[in-house]
C-alpha positions as CSV (number, residue, x, y, z in Angstrom):
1,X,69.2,200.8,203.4
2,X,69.8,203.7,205.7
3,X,70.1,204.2,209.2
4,X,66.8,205.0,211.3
5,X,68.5,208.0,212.6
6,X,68.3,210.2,209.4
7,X,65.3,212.2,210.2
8,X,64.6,211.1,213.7
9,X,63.1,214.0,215.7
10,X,64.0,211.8,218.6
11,X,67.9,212.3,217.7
12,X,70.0,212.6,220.7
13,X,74.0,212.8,221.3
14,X,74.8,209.6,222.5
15,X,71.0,207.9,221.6
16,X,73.1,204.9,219.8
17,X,73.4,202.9,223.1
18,X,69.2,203.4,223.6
19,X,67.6,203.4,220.6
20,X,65.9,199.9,219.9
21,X,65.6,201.1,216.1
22,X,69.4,201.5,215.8
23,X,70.0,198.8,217.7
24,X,67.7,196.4,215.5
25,X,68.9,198.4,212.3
26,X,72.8,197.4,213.5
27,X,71.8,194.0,214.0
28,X,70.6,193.9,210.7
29,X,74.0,195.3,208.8
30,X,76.1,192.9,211.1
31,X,74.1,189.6,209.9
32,X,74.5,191.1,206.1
33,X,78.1,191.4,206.8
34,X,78.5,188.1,208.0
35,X,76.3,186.3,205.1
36,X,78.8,188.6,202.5
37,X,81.7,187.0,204.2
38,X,80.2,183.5,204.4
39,X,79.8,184.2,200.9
40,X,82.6,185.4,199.5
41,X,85.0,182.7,201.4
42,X,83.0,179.9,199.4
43,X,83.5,182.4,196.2
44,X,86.9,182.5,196.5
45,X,87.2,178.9,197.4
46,X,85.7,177.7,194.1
47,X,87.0,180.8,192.1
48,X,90.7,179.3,193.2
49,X,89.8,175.2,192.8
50,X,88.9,176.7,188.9
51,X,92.4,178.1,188.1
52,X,94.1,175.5,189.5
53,X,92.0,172.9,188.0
54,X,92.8,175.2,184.5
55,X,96.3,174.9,185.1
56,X,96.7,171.2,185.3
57,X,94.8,170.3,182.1
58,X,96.6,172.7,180.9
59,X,99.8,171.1,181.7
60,X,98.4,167.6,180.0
61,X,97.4,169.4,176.9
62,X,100.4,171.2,176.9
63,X,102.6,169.3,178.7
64,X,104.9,171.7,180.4
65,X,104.3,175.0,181.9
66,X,105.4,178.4,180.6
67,X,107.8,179.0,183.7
68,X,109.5,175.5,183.8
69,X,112.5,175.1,181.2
């Protein structure tokens, strides 16, 4: 998505602060951001609980892991 000002014969230095189309079109990005990060925290979460999960049946198949002597 791009931002309302490419092309906006109503362009001004400094319009960020006043334009409602900017404004709305910021608003947007920051909720986006914010479900990304939602996201990616609960990715990571179960992304991490899988390798660790891997590593201890692992160790019972195995029974000892590569780094202990």
């Amino acid at each position: 998505m791009f931002s309302p000002c490419k092309g906006c014969k109503e362009r001004t230095e400094k319009c960020h602060a006043d334009c409602e189309k900017y404004l709305a079109f910021r608003e947007y990005c920051e909720q986006k951001r914010k479900e990304r990060d939602r996201d990616s925290n609960v990715r990571d979460y179960f992304g991490e609980r899988k390798i660790k999960t891997a590593r201890i049946f692992k160790r019972r198949i195995y029974g000892t892991h590569k780094n202990d002597s």
